[in-house]
C-alpha positions in Angstrom: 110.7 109.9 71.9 107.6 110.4 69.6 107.7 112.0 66.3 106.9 115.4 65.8 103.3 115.9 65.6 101.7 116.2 62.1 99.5 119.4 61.3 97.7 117.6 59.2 95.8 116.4 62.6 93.3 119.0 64.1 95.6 121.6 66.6 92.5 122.1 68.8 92.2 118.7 70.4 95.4 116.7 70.2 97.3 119.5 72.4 95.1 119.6 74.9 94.9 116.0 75.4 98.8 116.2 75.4 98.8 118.6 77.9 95.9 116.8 80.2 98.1 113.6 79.8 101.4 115.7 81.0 99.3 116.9 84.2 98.6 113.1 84.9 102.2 112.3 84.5 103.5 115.4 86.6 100.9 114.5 89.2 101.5 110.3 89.3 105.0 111.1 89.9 104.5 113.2 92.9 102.6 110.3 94.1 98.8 112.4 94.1 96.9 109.2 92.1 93.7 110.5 92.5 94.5 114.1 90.8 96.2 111.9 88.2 93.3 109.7 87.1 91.1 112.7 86.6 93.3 114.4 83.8 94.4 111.3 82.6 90.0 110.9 82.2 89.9 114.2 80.5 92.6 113.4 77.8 90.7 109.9 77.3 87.7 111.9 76.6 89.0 114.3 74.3 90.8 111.6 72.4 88.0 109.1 71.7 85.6 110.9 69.4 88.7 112.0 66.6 90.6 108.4 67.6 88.6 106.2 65.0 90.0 108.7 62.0 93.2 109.9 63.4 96.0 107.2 63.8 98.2 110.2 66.0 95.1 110.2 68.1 94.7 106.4 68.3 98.5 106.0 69.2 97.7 109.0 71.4 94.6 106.8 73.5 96.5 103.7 74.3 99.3 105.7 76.1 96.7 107.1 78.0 94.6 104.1 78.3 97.7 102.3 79.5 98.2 105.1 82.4 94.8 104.6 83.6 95.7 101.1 83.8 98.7 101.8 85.9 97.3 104.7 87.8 94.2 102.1 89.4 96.0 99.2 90.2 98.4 102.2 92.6 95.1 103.2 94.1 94.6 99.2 94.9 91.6 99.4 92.1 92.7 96.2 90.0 89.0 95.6 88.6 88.6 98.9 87.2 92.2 98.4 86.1 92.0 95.4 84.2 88.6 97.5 82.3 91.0 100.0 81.1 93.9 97.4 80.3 90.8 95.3 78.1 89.9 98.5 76.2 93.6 98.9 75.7 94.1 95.6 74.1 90.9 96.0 72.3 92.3 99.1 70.5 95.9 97.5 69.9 94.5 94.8 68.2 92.3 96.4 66.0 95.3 98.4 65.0 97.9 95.6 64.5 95.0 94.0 62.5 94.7 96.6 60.0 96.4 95.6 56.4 99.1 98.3 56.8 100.5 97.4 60.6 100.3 93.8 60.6 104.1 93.6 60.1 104.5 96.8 62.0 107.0 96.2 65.0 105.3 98.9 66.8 101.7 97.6 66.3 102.7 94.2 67.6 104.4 95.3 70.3 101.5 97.4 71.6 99.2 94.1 71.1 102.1 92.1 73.2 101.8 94.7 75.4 97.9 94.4 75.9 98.4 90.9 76.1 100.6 91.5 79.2 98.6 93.7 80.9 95.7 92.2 81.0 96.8 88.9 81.9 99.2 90.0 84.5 96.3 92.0 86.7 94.2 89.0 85.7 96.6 86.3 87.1 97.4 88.3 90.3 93.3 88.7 90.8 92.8 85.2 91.3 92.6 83.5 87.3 96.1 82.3 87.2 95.7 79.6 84.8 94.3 82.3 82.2 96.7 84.8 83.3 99.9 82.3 82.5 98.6 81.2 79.1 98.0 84.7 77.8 101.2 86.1 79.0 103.0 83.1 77.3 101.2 84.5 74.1 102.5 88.3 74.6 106.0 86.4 75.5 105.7 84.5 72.2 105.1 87.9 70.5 108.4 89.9 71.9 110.5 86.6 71.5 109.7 87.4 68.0 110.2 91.0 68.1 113.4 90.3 69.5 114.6 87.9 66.9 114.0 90.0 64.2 116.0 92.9 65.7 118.6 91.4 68.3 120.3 94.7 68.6 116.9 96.2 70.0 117.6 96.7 73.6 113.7 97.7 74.2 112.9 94.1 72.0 115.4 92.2 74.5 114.1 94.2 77.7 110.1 93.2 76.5 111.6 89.7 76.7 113.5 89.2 80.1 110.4 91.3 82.0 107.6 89.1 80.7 109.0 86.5 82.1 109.8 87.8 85.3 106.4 88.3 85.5 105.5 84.8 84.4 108.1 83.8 87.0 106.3 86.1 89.3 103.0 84.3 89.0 104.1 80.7 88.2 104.8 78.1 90.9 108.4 79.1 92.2 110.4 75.7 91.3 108.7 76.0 87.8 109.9 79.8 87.5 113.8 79.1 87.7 114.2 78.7 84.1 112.6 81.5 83.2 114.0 83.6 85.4 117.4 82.9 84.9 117.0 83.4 81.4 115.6 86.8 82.0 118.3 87.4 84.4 121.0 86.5 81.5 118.9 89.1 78.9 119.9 91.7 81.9 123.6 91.1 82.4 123.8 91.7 78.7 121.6 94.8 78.7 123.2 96.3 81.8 127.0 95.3 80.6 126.6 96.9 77.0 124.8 100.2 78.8 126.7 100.3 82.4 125.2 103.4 82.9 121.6 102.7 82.0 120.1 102.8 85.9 117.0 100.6 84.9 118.9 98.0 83.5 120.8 98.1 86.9 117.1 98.2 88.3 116.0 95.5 86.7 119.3 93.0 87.5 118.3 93.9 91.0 114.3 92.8 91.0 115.1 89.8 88.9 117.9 88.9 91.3 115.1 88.8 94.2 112.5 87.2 92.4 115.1 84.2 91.4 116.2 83.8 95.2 112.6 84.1 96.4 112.1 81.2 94.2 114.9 79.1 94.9 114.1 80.0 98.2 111.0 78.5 97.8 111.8 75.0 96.3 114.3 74.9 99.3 117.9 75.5 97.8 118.7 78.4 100.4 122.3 77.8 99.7 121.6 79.4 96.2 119.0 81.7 97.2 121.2 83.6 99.2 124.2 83.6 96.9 121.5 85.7 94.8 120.7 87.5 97.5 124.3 88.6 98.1 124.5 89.7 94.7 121.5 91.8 94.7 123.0 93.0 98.5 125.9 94.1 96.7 124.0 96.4 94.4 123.0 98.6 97.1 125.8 99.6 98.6 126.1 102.8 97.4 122.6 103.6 97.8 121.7 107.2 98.9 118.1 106.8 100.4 117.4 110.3 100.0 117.8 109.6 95.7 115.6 106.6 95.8 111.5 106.9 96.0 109.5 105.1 98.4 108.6 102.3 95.5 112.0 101.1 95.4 112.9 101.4 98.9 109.8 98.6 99.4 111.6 96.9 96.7 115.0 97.0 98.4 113.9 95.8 102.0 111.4 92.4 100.1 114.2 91.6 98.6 116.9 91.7 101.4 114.1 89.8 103.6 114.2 86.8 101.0 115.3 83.8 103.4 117.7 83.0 104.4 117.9 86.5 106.0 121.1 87.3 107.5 121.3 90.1 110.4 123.1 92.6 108.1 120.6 92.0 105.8 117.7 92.8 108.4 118.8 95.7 109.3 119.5 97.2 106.1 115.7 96.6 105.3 114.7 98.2 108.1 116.4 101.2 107.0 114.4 100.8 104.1 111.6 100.0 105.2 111.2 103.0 107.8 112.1 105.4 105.5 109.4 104.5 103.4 106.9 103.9 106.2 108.0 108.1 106.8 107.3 108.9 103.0 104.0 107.6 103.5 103.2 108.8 106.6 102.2 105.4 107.7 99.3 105.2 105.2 100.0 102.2 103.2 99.6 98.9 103.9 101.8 97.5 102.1 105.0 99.4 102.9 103.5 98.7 106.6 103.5 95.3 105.6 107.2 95.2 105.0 108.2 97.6 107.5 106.6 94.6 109.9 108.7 91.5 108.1 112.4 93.8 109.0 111.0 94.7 112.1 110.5 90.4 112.8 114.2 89.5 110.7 115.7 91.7 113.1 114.5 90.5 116.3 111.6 92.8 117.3 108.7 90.3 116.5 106.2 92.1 119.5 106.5 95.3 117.2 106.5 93.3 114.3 102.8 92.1 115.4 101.6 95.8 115.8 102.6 97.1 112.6 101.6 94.1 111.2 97.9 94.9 112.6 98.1 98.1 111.0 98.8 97.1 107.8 95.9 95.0 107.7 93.4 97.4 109.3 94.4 99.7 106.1 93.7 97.0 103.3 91.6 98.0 100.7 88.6 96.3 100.3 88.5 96.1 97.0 90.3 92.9 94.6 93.3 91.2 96.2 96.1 93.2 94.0 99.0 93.3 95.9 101.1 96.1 94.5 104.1 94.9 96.0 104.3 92.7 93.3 103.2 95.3 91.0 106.3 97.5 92.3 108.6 94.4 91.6 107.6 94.5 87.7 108.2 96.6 84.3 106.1 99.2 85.6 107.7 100.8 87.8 108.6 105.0 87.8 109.9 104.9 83.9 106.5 104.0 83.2 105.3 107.7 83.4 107.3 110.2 80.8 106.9 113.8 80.9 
């Protein structure tokens, strides 16, 4: 939670901002983007002339600046994306910079943050090499973060998802390490806060990611002993509780080879259920939908949906947002 706001700050402009930024939130969550980016705009504007004399205002503009960010890469806009990730880190730095926040934990985690971002869209847009050295740096930055305050479960959290998403980028034998590491941090996290769902959450999309990987340099055996685990987690899953998001998280993760049938068909549970959320619409749940439809022996409709999915594409960067759904980022992203 943030502090109380000061009333030493003007009352006429920080409020409404606030309240412009709650409208984006309140609308991202019901899934209408669009309507999202536009108040998300209008708090941006109102911020920026007070934000270069108001440090509640500057703290204020990279929240926002960091929903934008979030907001375009969901509407499969990862160019216009990365702009407002840039000015993000452009902002965070400045401020960590300054004499009085250069040892400020919260002033270098927003510039670790930055860091992230920007490499992360800019590695999954086609500048991989760039992409994996900066988010080493922002990894070098919350390794320290977390050493300085090990009982910091946010510090420790910064960590393990940083480098699941350098394990998400990297070449998958390379990964392991990483990601077993990061799946470690998460056993800890989730067995010192059992009840913490996005620790649970984030068990789960480390577990795929590690099989996918192992997958990958051809140790199925392993791969699907992680697979089983992350199998296991779902077995008291009410569809009706979880959104469309983690549902295509569910069924990529159950479709890691090897797949079994039980597997399959869970996906496809998944998968259509999502697929009905979306009223067919996006390509990339279509995209999945098609992979269960193939596991579980329906390859002619497979090929359909497949076609679908690809006539619906957007034209625009090569973002995939599956991957995007398999990160930090994910619905705890948006507060309202």
């Amino acid at each position: 939670r943030r502090p109380p706001r000061s009333t030493l700050f003007p009352y006429t402009t920080l409020p409404i901002s606030m309240v412009y930024t709650k409208l984006g939130n309140l609308l991202s969550l019901g899934g209408q983007r669009k309507e999202a980016l536009a108040r998300y705009a209008a708090a941006k504007s109102a911020l920026e002339p007070i934000a270069p004399s108001n440090p509640e205002a500057n703290r204020d503009l990279l929240e926002v600046l960091d929903h934008i960010g979030w907001t375009e890469l969901g509407m499969g806009n990862p160019q216009e994306a990365l702009a407002s990730y840039m000015q993000y880190l452009k902002l965070a730095r400045r401020l960590a910079n300054q004499p009085a926040n250069e040892s400020m934990p919260d002033a270098r985690r927003n510039l670790a943050h930055g860091l992230e971002r920007v490499a992360y869209v800019k590695a999954r847009t086609g500048n991989v090499k760039q992409g994996l050295q900066e988010l080493e740096q922002a990894l070098s930055v919350y390794r320290e973060l977390a050493a300085a305050n090990p009982e910091n479960a946010d510090a420790q959290r910064d960590v393990a998802m940083t480098q699941l998403e350098i394990g998400d980028i990297g070449r998958p034998r390379e990964s392991i390490p990483d990601l077993k590491e990061a799946l470690q941090i998460t056993e800890k996290l989730a067995a010192a806060d059992p009840q913490n769902t996005q620790y649970s959450r984030d068990r789960f999309v480390i577990l795929g990611r590690l099989a996918y990987a192992l997958s990958k340099s051809g140790r199925l055996a392993e791969a699907k002993a992680f697979t089983d685990q992350a199998a296991r987690l779902l077995t008291n899953v009410e569809i009706q509780d979880v959104s469309e998001y983690d549902l295509m998280l569910y069924a990529s993760v159950l479709l890691t080879k090897p797949v079994d049938r039980n597997k399959a068909e869970r996906a496809l549970q998944f998968a259509r259920v999502a697929t009905e959320r979306t009223n067919g619409k996006d390509p990339f749940v279509l995209q999945i939908l098609a992979e269960a439809q193939n596991a579980s022996g329906d390859p002619a409709t497979a090929v359909a949906t497949a076609e679908n999915a690809l006539a619906l594409l957007p034209r625009q960067g090569t973002f995939d947002s599956r991957d995007r759904k398999s990160t930090r980022l994910n619905s705890s992203h948006i507060t309202i």
